[in-house]
N, C-alpha and C positions, 0 to 999 in steps of 0.2 A: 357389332354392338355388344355381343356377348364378351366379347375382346375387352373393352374398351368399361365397363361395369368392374369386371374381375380386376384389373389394375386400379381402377379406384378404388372397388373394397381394401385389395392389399396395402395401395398410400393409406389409407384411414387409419387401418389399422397398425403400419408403421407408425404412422404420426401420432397415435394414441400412446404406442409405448414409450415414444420417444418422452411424451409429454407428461407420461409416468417416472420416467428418470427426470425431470429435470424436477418436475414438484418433491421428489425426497430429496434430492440436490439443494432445493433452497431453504427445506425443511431443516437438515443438518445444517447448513450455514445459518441459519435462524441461531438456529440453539449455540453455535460455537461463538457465533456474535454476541449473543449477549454475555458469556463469559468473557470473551475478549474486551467488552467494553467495560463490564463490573470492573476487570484489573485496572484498565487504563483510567478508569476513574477514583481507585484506589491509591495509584499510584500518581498521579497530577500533583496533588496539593506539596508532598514530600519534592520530586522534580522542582517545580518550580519554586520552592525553600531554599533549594541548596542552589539553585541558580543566583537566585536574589544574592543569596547571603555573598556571596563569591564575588559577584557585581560590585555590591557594595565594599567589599574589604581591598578589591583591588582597586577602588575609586577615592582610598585612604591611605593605601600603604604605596611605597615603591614597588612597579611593577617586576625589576630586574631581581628581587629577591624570589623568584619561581621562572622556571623556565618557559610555562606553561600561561605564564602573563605576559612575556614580552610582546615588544612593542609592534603592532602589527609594520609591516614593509612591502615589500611588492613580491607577491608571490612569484618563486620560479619552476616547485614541485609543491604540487597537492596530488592529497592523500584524498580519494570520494568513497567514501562508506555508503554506498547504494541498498537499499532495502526495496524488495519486489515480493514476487511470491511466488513458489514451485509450482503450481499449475497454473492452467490458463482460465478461462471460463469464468472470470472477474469483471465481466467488464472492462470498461475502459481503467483499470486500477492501473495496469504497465504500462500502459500508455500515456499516461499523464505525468507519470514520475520519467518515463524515458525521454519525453520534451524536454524535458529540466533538465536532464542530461546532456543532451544536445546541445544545449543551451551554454551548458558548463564546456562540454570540449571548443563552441566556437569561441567562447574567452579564453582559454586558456592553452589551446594545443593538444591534440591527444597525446603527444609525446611529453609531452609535462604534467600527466595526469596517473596514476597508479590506481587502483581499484581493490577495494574490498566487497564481494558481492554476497550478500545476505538473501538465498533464494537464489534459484535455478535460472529464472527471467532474466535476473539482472546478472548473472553472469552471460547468458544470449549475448544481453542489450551488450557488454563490454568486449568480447569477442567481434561484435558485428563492427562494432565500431573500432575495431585496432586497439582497444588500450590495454595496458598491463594490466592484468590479472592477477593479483599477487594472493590473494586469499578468495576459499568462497565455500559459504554456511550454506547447509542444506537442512530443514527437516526441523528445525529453528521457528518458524514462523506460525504453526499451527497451535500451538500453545506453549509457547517463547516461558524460558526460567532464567533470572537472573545470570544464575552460572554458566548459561549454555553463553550469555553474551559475554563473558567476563573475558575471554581472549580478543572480542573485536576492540572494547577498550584498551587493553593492555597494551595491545598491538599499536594502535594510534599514539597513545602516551609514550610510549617508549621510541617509538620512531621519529617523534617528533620533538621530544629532548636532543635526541642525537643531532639535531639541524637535518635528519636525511630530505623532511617537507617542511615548506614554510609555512602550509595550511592544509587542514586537515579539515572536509566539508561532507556532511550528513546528509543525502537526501532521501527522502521519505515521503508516506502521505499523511497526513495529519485527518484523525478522527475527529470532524465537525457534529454532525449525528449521523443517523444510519441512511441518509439522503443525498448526503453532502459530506464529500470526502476532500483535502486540499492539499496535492504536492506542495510541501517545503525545501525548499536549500537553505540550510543550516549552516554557519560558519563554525563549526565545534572548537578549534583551536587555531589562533591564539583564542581564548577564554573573550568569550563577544560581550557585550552589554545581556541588561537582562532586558531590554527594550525589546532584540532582537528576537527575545525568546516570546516575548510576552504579544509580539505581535501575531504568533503563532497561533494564538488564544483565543479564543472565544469570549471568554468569562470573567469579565470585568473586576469582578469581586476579587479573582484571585491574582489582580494584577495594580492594587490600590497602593500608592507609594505615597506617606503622607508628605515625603521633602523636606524631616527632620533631618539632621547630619548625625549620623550614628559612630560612637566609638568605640573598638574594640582593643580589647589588652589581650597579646596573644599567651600563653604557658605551655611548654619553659621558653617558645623566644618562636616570634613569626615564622623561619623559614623552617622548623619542625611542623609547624601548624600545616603549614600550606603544603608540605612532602604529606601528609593524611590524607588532608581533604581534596585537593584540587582532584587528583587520578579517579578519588571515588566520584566526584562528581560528573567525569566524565565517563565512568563506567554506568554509572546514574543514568544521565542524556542518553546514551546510547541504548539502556533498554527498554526506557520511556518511549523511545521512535520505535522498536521494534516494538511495542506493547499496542500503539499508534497506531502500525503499517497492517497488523495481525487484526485489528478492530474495523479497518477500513479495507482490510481484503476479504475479510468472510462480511460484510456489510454490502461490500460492492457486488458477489459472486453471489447472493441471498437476493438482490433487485437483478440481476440479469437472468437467473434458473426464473423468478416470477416474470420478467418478462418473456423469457422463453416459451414457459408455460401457457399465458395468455394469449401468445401468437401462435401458438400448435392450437390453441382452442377455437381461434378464430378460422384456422388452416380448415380442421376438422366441420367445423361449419360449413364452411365454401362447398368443401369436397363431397358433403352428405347431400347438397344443395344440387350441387351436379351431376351426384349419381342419384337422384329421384327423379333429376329433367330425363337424363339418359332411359332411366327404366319405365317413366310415365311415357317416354315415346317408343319404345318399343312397344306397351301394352297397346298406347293407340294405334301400332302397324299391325300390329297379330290381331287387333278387332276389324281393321278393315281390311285384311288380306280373307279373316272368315267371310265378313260378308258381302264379299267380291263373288269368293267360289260360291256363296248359296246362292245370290243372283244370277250365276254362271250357270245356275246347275237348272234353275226354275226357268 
C-alpha cells in the first residue's frame, strides 16, 4: 500500500510539471500568434491588390508577352513549395498540409514532382515520401521577413521561365482565425485567376469585383511592365503563405499546449482521487487492525 501511494504522489507530481511546461508553452504561442496574425493582416489587403491587378491585366493583354502567363497545358514537372513548421507540438497543423501533399503525389507521380520545403516537417514529409529535395528553409517560419523568402521566389521564377516545370504549386495553411486553420493548394504559376486566390478568403469585402472592363496603358511598353511586376508578385504570394502558415502554426501549437494542459489537469484530478481512496483505506485497516489487538488483549 505504502508502494502503491508513493507512485501516485510521484505521477502527480510528474504531471504537475508537465502541465507547467505546457501552460508557458501556450502562453508564448499566445503572444507570437498575435504578432503573427497583426502581420498577416497587414499584409492581405496589399497580397490580394497585386493579385487582382495581375488577373485583371492578363484577362486584357496577350498572355505570350510574359512567360510567367502562358498558356496553362498538362503538367509534366511541378515544382511544390511545401510550408510546415520546425517543430512538432502543433497540432494537427503537419498533418493537414501533408494530406494535401499526398494528394498532390497521387496526381501527379512522385517522380514528376520536385520540392521546396520551408520547415523541418516538410522536408520529413518529402524525404518519407521519395521526392526530390531540391531546396529546404529552416528557421524562416517563427517570425518570417520578406528577405528571408526572396530566394524561394526567385528560385520558382526563374526555373520556371526556363520551361524546367510546367507548374509550380504553394501548399500551405491558410489563417481562418485562431480556431480554424485551412490547408490550401495554390496553383502559383502559370499566373492562376484571382478567383483561385480569393477562394482562399474569408472576407468578402476584400474580394468585391464590380465587372467593370478595366483599361490599362502600359509605360514605356507592356513587356517592361510585366519583367517588374509579375516576379514581385510572386515573391509577394509566397510570403503572404509563409506570413499564413506562421499565423496558423503558433495558433494551432497555442489550442493544443491548452489542451494539453486541460487534460494533465483532469489527469491530476483522477490521480489525487485515487490516492485519497488508497490512503482513506489504509487508515480504515490500521484502525481495525488497533482494534483487533485491544479486543485481543481484553
Amino acid at each position: 500500500m505504502a508502494l502503491s501511494t508513493r507512485a501516485i504522489r510521484r505521477r502527480i507530481k510528474s504531471v504537475k510539471n508537465t502541465s507547467k511546461i505546457t501552460k508557458a508553452m501556450e502562453l508564448v504561442s499566445a503572444s507570437k500568434m498575435r504578432k503573427a496574425v497583426s502581420s498577416v493582416l497587414m499584409s492581405r489587403p496589399f497580397a490580394r491588390l497585386a493579385w487582382e491587378t495581375v488577373a485583371s491585366i492578363g484577362a486584357v493583354i496577350d498572355v505570350s508577352l510574359h512567360p510567367l502567363l502562358r498558356k496553362e497545358k498538362k503538367s509534366q514537372r511541378v515544382l511544390l513549395i511545401l510550408l510546415t513548421s520546425d517543430r512538432g507540438l502543433a497540432g494537427g497543423f503537419n498533418a493537414n498540409i501533408n494530406k494535401k501533399v499526398v494528394q498532390i503525389v497521387k496526381d501527379n507521380g512522385s517522380e514528376n514532382i520536385d520540392v521546396i520545403a520551408v520547415g523541418r516537417k516538410g522536408a520529413d514529409t518529402a524525404r518519407r515520401l521519395k521526392l526530390n529535395l531540391i531546396a529546404s528553409f529552416t528557421g524562416i517560419t517563427n517570425n518570417p521577413k520578406f528577405e528571408e523568402t526572396l530566394p524561394i521566389g526567385k528560385m520558382a521564377v526563374e526555373d520556371f521561365i526556363k520551361e524546367k516545370y510546367d507548374q509550380v504549386i504553394l501548399a500551405y495553411t491558410d489563417f481562418i482565425s485562431a480556431v480554424n486553420q485551412q490547408p490550401v493548394v495554390l496553383e502559383l504559376l502559370p499566373l492562376g485567376s484571382v478567383n483561385e486566390f480569393n477562394d482562399t478568403r474569408r472576407d468578402s469585402s476584400l474580394a468585391r469585383n464590380d465587372g467593370r472592363a478595366r483599361e490599362y496603358k502600359f509605360e514605356p511598353n507592356p513587356e517592361a511592365v510585366l519583367n517588374r511586376l509579375l516576379p514581385r508578385l510572386v515573391e509577394t504570394m509566397v510570403y503572404q503563405a509563409v506570413l499564413e502558415s506562421a499565423a496558423s502554426e503558433h495558433s494551432s501549437r497555442m489550442l493544443a499546449m491548452r489542451n494539453a494542459s486541460d487534460a494533465a489537469g483532469d489527469m491530476i484530478d483522477s490521480l489525487t482521487f485515487t490516492y485519497n481512496q488508497f490512503r482513506q483505506a489504509a487508515i480504515t485497516r490500521e484502525i481495525a487492525e488497533i482494534s483487533g489487538g485491544k479486543a485481543a488483549l481484553e
